[in-house]
C-alpha angles and dihedrals in degrees: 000000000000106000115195113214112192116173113199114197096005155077112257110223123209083238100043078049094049096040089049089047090050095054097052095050089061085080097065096081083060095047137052116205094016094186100184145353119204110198119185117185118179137161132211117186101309099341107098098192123196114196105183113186111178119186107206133159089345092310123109115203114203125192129150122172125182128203138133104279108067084210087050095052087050098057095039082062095043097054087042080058102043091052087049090053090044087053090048103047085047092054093055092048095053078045095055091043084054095045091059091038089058092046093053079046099043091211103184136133128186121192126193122207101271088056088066120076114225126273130251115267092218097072120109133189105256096177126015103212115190123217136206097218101214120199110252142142115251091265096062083047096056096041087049097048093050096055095043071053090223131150088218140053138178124197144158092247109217097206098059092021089229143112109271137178127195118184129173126258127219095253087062085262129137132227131196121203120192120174118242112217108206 
């Protein structure tokens, strides 16, 4: 793990580097592929201020805490981004237990187009959003599109080497659609 460490206002100290160092690498035994930790420490008149950015496994955790002890403000940081990384972390693991529980359960629907009812003519494109479609199974799919925490997701499916898109239902369900050329 590379961790920045950039002072403002102030004169960096070998102990004050090695502290900081210390307590991001705490955060090691939470995540797994930490790239890179970006620690900014600066002080204006009596109030000493941490901001801590760490870029890890496609997430980025932000804190930053400000009192009047630079060390204090360190460890303040520290503790916001432990608990970010403890929620995430958490978050993966009931996903994972969900995952596994859908797969027992097999909960999948596929619709063709006769199955949909036809959408309102009255709809417009308020906003055209371009996408970088990324290879990927169903599983990755699923798992990306829960932590984007979106209801839709489009992918190049590997297993049938076409363009594929799963959404969530209302009922919690999801639902696979793969063109058919003819």
């Amino acid at each position: 793990m590379q961790v920045l460490i950039t002072g403002r206002h102030m004169e960096m100290t070998k102990a004050l580097q090695d502290y900081v160092k210390n307590k991001v690498g705490r955060v090691n035994k939470y995540l797994e592929n930490i790239k890179e930790a970006d620690v900014i420490l600066s002080v204006e008149k009596y109030r000493h201020s941490a901001e801590v950015t760490i870029k890890a496994n496609g997430i980025t955790i932000n804190g930053e805490e400000e009192t009047d002890d630079m060390y204090c403000s360190v460890d303040r940081v520290m503790d916001k981004i432990e608990r970010q990384v403890k929620k995430y972390k958490e978050k993966t693991r009931q996903h994972k237990a969900r995952q596994v529980l859908k797969e027992k359960n097999t909960i999948m629907d596929v619709f063709t187009a006769e199955d949909k009812e036809e959408a309102p003519s009255n709809l417009r494109i308020i906003k055209p959003k371009k996408l970088i479609v990324q290879h990927m199974s169903l599983d990755e799919a699923i798992k990306q599109m829960d932590l984007l925490g979106e209801d839709c997701f489009i992918f190049a499916n590997i297993a049938s080497d076409s363009l594929s898109v799963i959404y969530r239902r209302k009922d919690d369900k999801l639902v696979l659609i793969e063109p058919e050329f003819q």
